[in-house]
N, C-alpha and C positions, 0 to 999 in steps of 0.2 A: 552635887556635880554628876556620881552614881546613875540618879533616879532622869537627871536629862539629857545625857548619854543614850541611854536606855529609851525614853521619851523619844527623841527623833530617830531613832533604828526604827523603831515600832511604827513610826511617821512614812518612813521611807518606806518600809514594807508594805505599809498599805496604800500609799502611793503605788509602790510597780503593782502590785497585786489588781488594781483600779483598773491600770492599761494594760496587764495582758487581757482582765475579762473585758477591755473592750476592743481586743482584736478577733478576728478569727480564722478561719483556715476552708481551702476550697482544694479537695484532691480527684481523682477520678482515674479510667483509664481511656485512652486513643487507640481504635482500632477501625480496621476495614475491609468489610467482610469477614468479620470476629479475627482477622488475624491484627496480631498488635503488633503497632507502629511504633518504630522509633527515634528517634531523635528529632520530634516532632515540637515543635515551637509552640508552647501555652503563656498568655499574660494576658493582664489586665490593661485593657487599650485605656493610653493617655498614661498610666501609671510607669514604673519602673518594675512591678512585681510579675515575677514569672520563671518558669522552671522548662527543663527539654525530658521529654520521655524517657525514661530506660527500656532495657528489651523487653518488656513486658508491657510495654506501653502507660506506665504508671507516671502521673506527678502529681507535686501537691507544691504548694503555694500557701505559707503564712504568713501570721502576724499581719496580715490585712485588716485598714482599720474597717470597721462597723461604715457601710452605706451600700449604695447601689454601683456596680462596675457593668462593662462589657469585658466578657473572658472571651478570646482569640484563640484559636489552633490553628497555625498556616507549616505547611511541607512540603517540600519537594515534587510535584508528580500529584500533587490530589486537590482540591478545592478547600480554600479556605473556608473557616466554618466558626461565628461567634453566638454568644446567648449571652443574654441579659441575666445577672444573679444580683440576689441583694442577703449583704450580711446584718446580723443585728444580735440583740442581747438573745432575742426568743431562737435566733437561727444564727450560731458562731463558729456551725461545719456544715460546710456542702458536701457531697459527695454528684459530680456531675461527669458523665461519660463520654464521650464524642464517638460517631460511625461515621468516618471522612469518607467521601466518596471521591474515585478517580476522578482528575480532570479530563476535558473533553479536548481542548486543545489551547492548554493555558502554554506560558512563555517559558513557565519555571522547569519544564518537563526534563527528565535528566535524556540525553541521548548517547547512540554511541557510532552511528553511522556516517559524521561528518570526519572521522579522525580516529575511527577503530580504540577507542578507550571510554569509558564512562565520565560526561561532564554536563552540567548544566547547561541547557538549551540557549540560557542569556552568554556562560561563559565560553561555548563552540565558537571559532573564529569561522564555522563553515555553518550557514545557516543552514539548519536542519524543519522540517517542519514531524511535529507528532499528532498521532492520533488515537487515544484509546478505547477500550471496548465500549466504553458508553458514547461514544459518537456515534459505534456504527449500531448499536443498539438503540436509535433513533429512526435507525430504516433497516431493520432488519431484511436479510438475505441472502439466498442458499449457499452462496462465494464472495470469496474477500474482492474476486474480480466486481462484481454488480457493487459492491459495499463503494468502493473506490470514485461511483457516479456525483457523489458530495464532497469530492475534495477540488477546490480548484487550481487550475492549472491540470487536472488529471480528468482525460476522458475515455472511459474501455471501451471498444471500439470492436464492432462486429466488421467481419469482413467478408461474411458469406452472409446470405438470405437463407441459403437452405440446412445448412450442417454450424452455423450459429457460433463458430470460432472467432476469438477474438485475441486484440492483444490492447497495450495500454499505454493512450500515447499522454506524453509529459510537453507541456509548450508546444506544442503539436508537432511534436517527433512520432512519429512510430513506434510502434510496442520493442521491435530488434533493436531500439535505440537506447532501452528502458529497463536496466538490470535487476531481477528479483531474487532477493536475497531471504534464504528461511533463517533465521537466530544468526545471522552475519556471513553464512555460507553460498555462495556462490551455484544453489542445485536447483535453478527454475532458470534456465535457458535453453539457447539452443533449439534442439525438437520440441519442448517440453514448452514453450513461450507459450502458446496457443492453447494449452491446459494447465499449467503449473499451478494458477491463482484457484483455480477448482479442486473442491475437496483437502483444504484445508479446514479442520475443523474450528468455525469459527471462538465456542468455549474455550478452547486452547489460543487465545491472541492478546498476550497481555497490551500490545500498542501497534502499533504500524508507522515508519519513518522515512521520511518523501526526503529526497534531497534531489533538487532540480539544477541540472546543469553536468559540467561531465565530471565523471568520478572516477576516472580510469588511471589515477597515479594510485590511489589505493585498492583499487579492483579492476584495475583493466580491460579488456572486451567486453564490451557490450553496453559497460555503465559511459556511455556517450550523451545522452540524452539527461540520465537521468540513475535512480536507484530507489528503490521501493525494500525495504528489510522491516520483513513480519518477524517481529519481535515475541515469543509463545510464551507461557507464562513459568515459572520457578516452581515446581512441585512444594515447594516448601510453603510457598503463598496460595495454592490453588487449594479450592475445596475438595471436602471429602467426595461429595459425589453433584452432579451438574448434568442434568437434563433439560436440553432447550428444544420442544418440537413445535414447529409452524406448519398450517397448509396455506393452500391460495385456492381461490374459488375457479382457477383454472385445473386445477386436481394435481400441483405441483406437492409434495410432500418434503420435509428437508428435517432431517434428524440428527442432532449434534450429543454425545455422550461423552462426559469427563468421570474419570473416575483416579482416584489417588491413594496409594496403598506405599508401605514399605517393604525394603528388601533387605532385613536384617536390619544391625543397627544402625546400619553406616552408609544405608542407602535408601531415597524417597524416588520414586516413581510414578508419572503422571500418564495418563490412558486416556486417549480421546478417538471415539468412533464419529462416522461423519455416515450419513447415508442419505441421497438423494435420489428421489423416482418421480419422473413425469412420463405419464404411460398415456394420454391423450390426445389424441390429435384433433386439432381446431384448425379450421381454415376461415376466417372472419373474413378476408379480403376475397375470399371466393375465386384462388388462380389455382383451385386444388394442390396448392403446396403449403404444407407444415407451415404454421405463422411461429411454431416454435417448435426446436428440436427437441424430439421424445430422449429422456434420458434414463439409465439403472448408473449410477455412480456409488461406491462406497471406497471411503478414507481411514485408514489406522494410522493412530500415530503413537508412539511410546520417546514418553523421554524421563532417563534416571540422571539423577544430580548423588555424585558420591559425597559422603564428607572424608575429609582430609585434613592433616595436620598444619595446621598454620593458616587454615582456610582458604588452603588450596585448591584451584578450581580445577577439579573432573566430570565432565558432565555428555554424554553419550543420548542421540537420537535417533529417530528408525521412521520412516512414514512409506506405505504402502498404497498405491490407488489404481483401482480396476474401473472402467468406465466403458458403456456401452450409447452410444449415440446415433441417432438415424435422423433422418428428414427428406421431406422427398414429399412426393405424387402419394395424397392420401392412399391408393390402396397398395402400397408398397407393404410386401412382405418379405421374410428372411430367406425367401426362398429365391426373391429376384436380386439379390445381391449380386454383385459385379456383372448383373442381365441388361439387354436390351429392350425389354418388354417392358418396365415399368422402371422410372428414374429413382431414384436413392442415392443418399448419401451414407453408409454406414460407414463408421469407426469403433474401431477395439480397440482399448489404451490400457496397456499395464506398465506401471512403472513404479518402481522403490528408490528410496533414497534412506544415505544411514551419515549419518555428520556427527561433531562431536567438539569437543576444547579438553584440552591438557597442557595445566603449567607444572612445567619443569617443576622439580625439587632442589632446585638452584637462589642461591641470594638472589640471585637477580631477577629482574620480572620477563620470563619469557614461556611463553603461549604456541603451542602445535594446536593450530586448527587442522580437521580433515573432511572429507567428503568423499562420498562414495554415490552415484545412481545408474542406472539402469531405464531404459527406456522404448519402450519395443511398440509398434505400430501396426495394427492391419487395417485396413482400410479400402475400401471402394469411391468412387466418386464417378456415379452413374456406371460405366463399365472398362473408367481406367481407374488400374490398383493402383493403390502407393503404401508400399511395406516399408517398412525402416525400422533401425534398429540405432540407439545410440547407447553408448558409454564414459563418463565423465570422473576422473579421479581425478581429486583436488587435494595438495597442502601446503599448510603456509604456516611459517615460523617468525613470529616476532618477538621483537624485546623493545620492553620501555625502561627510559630512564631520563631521571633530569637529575640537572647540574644548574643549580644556580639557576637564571630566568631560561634555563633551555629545558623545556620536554620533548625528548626523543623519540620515536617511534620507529623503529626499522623491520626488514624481514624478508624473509626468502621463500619464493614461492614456486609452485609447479605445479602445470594442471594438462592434464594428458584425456584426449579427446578421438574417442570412436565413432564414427560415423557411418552407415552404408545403408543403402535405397535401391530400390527398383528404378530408378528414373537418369536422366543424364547427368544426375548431379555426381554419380560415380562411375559412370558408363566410359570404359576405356577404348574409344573408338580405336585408334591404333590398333591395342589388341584385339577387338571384338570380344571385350572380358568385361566382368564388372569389379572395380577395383574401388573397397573401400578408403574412406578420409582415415587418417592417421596423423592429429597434431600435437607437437608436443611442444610446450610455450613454460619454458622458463624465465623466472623472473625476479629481479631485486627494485625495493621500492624505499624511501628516508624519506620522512618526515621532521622539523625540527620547529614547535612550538614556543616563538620566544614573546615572552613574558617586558614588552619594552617599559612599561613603568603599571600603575594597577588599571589604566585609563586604556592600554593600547595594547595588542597582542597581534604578532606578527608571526606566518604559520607558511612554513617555504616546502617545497614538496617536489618530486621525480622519482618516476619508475621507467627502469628498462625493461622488457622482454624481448627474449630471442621466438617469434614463431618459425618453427620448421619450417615451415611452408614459404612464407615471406619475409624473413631477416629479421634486421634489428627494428625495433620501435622503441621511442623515449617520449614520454609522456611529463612533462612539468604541470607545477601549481606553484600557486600564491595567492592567500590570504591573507587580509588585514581587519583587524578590529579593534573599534576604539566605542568606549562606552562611557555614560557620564556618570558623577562619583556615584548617583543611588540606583543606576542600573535602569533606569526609565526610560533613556534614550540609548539606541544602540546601531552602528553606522558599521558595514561588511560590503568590503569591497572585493570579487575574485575575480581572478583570470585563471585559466587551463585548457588544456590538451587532450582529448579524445580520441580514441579509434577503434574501429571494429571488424573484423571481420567475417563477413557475410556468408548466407548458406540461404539462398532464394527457398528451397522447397519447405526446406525447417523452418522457415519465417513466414513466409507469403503462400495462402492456402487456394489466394486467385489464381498462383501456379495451375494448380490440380481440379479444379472445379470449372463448370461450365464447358463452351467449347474452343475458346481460344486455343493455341498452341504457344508454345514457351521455346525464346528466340536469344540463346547469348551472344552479345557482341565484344567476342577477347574476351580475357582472361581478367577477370574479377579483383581486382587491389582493394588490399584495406581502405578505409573510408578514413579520414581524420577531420576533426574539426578543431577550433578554437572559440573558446567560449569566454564571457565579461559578463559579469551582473553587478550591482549596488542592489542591494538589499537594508532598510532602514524602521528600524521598529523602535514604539513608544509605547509607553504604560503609562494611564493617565488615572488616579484616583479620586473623584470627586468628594464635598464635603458630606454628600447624600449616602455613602460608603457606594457605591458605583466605580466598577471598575471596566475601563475600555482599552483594547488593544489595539495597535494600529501596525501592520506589518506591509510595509511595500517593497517591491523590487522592479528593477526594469533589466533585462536579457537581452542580451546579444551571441548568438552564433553561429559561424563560421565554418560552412563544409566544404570541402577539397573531397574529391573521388566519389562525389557521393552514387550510390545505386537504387536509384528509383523505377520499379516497376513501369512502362510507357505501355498506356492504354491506347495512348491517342496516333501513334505513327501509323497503324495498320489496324482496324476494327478487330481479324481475327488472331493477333497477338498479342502474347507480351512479351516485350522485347526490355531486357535485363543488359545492361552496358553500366561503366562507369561515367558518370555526368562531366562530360568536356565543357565546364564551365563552371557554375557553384552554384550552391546554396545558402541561403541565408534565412534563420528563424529569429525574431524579432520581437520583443512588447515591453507591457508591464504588467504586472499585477498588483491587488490590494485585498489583503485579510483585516478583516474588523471581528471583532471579539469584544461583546458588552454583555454586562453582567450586574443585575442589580441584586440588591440585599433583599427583595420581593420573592425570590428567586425566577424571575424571569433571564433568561439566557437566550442571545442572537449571535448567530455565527452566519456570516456570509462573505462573500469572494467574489471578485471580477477579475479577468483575464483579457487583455486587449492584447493581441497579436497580429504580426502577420508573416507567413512562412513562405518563401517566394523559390523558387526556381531560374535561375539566368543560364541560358545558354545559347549559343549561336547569335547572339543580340538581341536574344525575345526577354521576357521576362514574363514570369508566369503566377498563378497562386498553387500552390504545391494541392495537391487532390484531396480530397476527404481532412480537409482544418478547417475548424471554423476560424473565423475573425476575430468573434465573442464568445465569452463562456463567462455565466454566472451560476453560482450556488449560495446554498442560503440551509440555514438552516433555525428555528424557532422554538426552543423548549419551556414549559413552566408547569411547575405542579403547583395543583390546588391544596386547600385546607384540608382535605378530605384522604388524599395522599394519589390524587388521581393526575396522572401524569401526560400532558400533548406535548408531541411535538409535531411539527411541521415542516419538512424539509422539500427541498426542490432545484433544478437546477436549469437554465437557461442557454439555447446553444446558437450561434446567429450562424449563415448560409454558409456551407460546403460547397464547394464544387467536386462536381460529380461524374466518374467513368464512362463516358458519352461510348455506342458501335459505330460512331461517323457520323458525318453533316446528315443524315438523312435521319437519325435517329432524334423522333417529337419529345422526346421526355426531356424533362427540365434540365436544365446544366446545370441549374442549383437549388439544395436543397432550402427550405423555406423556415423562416425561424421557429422553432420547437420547445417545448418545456414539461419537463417530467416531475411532475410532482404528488407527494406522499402526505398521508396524516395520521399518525400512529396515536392510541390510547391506550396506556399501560396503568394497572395496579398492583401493589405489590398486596399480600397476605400474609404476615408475619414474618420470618425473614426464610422462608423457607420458598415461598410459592408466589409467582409473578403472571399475572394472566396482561398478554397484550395483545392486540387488534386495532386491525384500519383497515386504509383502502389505497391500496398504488393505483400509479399513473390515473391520476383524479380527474384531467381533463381529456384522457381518453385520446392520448396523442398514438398516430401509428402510421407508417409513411404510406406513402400512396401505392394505389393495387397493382402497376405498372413497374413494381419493381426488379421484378421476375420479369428479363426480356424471353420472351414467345414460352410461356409453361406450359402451352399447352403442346409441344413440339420440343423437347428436351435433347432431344438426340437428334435432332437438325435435318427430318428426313424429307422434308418438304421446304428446304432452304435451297438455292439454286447458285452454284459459283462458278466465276468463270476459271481461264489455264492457268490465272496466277490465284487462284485461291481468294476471289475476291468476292464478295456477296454481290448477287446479282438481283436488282429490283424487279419485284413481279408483282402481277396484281394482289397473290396473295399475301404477299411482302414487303409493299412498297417501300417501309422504310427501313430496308436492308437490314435485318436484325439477325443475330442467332440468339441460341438459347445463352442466356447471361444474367446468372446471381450475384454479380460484385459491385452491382448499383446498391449499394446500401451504405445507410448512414445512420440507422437507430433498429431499435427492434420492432419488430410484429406483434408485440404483446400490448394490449389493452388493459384497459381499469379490469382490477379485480381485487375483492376485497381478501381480507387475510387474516389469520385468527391463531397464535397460538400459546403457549404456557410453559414457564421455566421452573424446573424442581431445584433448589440447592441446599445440600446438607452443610457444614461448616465441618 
């Protein structure tokens, strides 16, 4: 009885002993950019076997029986990524690694710009759109402003010909319509719209977050249109050192430097130098003016992340930007500044900014944002100055909390606003004095996130501010979201309230260039709109492992007071009033996002709008929008590890700032398309060479865009006692000198070449 006891023990043992040697085990680590990721999804597709990261980026996965799998790693924020392993007697441990790489603009992105806290892009009841550095390292370029020409619904938008400023319009609002936010701070407005997006270093951009529509119960003035929050990267995540330098075969040079160091134990520090020089002057279209403005630009940014007890967030900002800018009558020198003799546009811009986060040492969750810049101007425009100087202190206090299906957001804000010019925009005719702006705009804003079952999420919102200047303002929202149980289908409905208030010379640079004269009718009222979108996105997986994104929306908004520049009343003004009647910006859009297991990847967008004008009973197309706007973009790397992508984007006709019926140039500009072909290869993981060729088919408006260049200072123009252009033979179609007929740049095909260092 003993001996078969005994007998089946020995049985059994070599039974289990049989089936562990025929399982085996597959471990590795998940990282990107060598830094390790965590809590990163690893399995065995079809199976049930699978483990999450720890903070080393480590898993392992056993007792897998002996065959062939597909092993999985999908995350938050980065491209999913599988390989084929096979287990067996000869091979019963893998050891396999994963390098994920960022997504370009997948669904699952986490954000934090629709709702001021961090949440998945599917879970935001405010549809947010992202974008990270590998999208716009598809079209490299010297500013996050040029980078922005591939998103759609977003067009940057020059508004001079010859001194080359621009702003950034959203749905075809206006750049002043369009609030730009550095790491959720509120310090690229105001003066600063027209440069802000320049000399940001781009190695410093861990994402970029578009939210279309109005955003002013959580950020008030300005986010009307729209909101743009360059998101910089975490010193903790950034490499040790990052050198990215390009040239262009026009003699543009653009140099980005990251660099990350510590400061004791308890502090990481991130350093990015930005420097840009275009010292060339080209005239292709032969009206001897600048087809592009000569620039010396350099950027410093420093930002330290403290640590803290309970992983409390301190984390402190600084960016510095000096810029020197000209354009003008090739033989323009420093000497004919603010002269008569020879036209010019110069500009000197220095301006700082120092922002930052601190949460309380409180149970409870509450956040001091702050912001500090500085903004100072010199500048000529032919030989009227415009000096300014502005000053911006920002703070803002919130706390989150939930209770049960409520998450709360609330907080109190204040943001105090120095303003003073050379121009009537502070010119105290009464006293014969110049009297700066002085606004002081405090503010309370709730938010209340409810959770109505896991299917639906309901997101109620209003901010008041008191502006000094104009009283009270109340701003509401409401969203709604409802999503099906696997998160494939996802249906956002919003409605809100915007307003802004205006400052013509800080925003519109057609003010001060050329030779119009600048004409206000009354006293300038905040602007307010009301705004609707449906927004409705799907995720579809095919059996092929292909994945396709489908995101649409259709807009509607609603302007009251609006203040639109009028070119057309009087050829040589512009006449600035509040619109006795409305506006209305209109469409739809549609993102597609396909992605196969080839690695081929297509990303494009269509925008159909239309922005219209009603007043007096006319109804009009608002100035410089298009109709259509397409972009597109095409990536896939070879076996070889050689990487195309192809991007471009499509803009249908403008209508465009006419001098009066007598003036022959087109009232509309003609359809256009900018398109890029970039080839990159990397070199181990240190060293990345890429090159192409912009604007491929050589697009560049016509040479007539510059009204009379060769006659800048109007001394052979003839007017009559009301200031009116008078036709003469050598005149006939009453023109003066006028650079704000434009709709795209003067830059031509040139090709491009350059090379990225990065340490880990």
């Amino acid at each position: 009885m003993n001996f078969l006891k005994i007998s089946l023990i020995v049985a059994l043992l070599c039974l289990t002993c049989s089936a562990v040697a025929q399982s085996g085990r597959v471990s590795g680590l998940v990282k990107s950019e060598g830094v390790p990721i965590e809590f990163a999804n690893v399995g065995l597709l079809g199976t049930t076997f699978g483990d999450v990261t720890n903070a080393d980026g480590f898993y392992k996965v056993e007792n897998l029986p002996f065959g062939e799998y597909t092993l999985v790693v999908s995350v938050i924020g980065y491209e999913k990524v599988q390989k084929r392993i096979v287990l067996s007697a000869e091979k019963t441990s893998l050891t396999i690694n994963f390098d994920l790489v960022e997504s370009v603009n997948q669904l699952e992105d986490v954000v934090v710009s629709g709702t001021l806290k961090e949440v998945s892009r599917l879970d935001s009841p405010v549809p947010v759109e992202v974008y990270t550095k590998q999208f716009f390292k598809a079209n490299p370029t010297p500013s996050i402003f040029e980078s922005l020409q591939n998103v759609n619904g977003v067009r940057p938008q020059l508004n001079c010909n010859v001194c080359n400023t621009g702003d950034i319009h959203i749905n075809g609002l206006e750049g002043p319509y369009t609030m730009v936010l550095l790491d959720g701070m509120p310090i690229v407005s105001g003066l600063s719209t027209v440069y802000g997006l320049t000399g940001i270093p781009q190695s410093l951009i861990e994402r970029v977050e578009i939210v279309k529509g109005p955003a002013s119960t959580l950020y008030g003035s300005e986010a009307v249109g729209g909101l743009i929050n360059i998101i910089t990267k975490k010193p903790s995540s950034a490499p040790l050192t990052s050198v990215d330098v390009f040239a262009t075969g026009w003699g543009e040079v653009n140099t980005d430097v990251g660099l990350k160091y510590n400061l004791g134990k308890k502090a990481q520090s991130l350093l990015g130098v930005n420097y840009f020089t275009f010292q060339n002057p080209i005239d292709n279209n032969g009206d001897n003016f600048t087809d592009l403005t000569l620039q010396n630009r350099v950027s410093i940014f420093n930002k330290i992340n403290f640590q803290r007890k309970q992983n409390r967030v301190f984390s402190l900002a600084a960016r510095y930007v000096y810029e020197d800018r000209w354009g003008g009558e090739l033989d323009w020198k420093t000497e004919n500044r603010g002269g008569t003799e020879v036209y010019g546009e110069s500009i000197y811009t220095s301006r700082w900014e120092t922002f930052g986060i601190y949460q309380l040492p409180t149970s409870e969750t509450l956040n001091f944002q702050f912001s500090a810049n500085g903004h100072v101007q010199d500048s000529f425009y032919g030989d009227t100055s415009y000096d300014a100087d502005q000053y911006v202190v920002f703070g803002q206090l919130t706390w989150q909390k939930t209770r049960g299906k409520h998450d709360f957001v609330s907080g109190a804000v204040y943001r105090y606003t120095y303003y003073d010019d050379n121009t009537p925009a502070t010119f105290d005719a009464f006293n014969d004095s110049n009297n700066a702006s002085i606004t002081h705009l405090p503010g309370l804003f709730v938010q209340d996130e409810i959770s109505l079952n896991t299917n639906n999420k309901l997101l109620l919102g209003a901010r008041y501010d008191f502006n000094s200047l104009h009283g009270s303002i109340l701003t509401p929202r409401v969203n709604y979201k409802w999503n099906s149980a696997d998160k494939k289908n996802i249906l956002r409905i919003s409605a809100g309230n915007g307003y802004r208030v205006a400052n013509v010379f800080t925003e519109d640079h057609a003010a001060l260039t050329g030779a119009r004269t600048v004409e206000f009718e009354g006293e300038l009222n905040p602007e307010t709109s009301w705004n609707a979108n449906v927004n409705f996105i799907k995720k579809i997986y095919t059996s092929k492992s292909t994945f396709i994104g489908l995101d649409a929306t259709a807009f509607y908004t609603y302007f009251t007071n609006r203040i639109l520049p009028d070119y057309e009343s009087d050829p040589n003004k512009i006449i600035y009033a509040n619109l006795d009647g409305n506006s209305i910006s209109k469409g739809v859009s549609l993102n597609l996002d396909v992605a196969w297991e080839s690695g081929l990847k297509i990303n494009g967008g269509v925008t159909v709008m239309d922005v219209r004008v009603e007043e007096d009973g006319e109804s009009r197309r608002q100035i410089l929008t298009e109709s259509v706007q397409g972009v597109w973009r095409v990536g896939y790397t070879l076996n070889n590890g050689l990487k195309i992508d192809y991007t471009g984007n499509l803009y249908g006709p403008m209508r465009l700032p006419l001098l009066g019926d007598l003036d022959n140039r087109p009232a509309e500009s003609p359809w256009f398309s900018i398109q890029n072909v970039q080839l990159s290869k990397s070199f181990g993981r240190k060293w990345e060479v890429y090159g192409g060729v912009k604007n491929l088919l050589n697009f560049t408006p016509d040479a007539s865009s510059i009204a009379r260049p060769f006659d800048p200072f109007d001394r052979n123009v003839v007017f009559d006692t009301d200031g009116q252009v008078i036709p003469t033979s050598s005149n006939p179609n009453a023109l003066t000198f006028d650079p704000s007929y434009v709709y795209a740049s003067n830059q031509g095909i040139r090709g491009f070449l350059g090379v990225r260092f990065t340490v880990r």
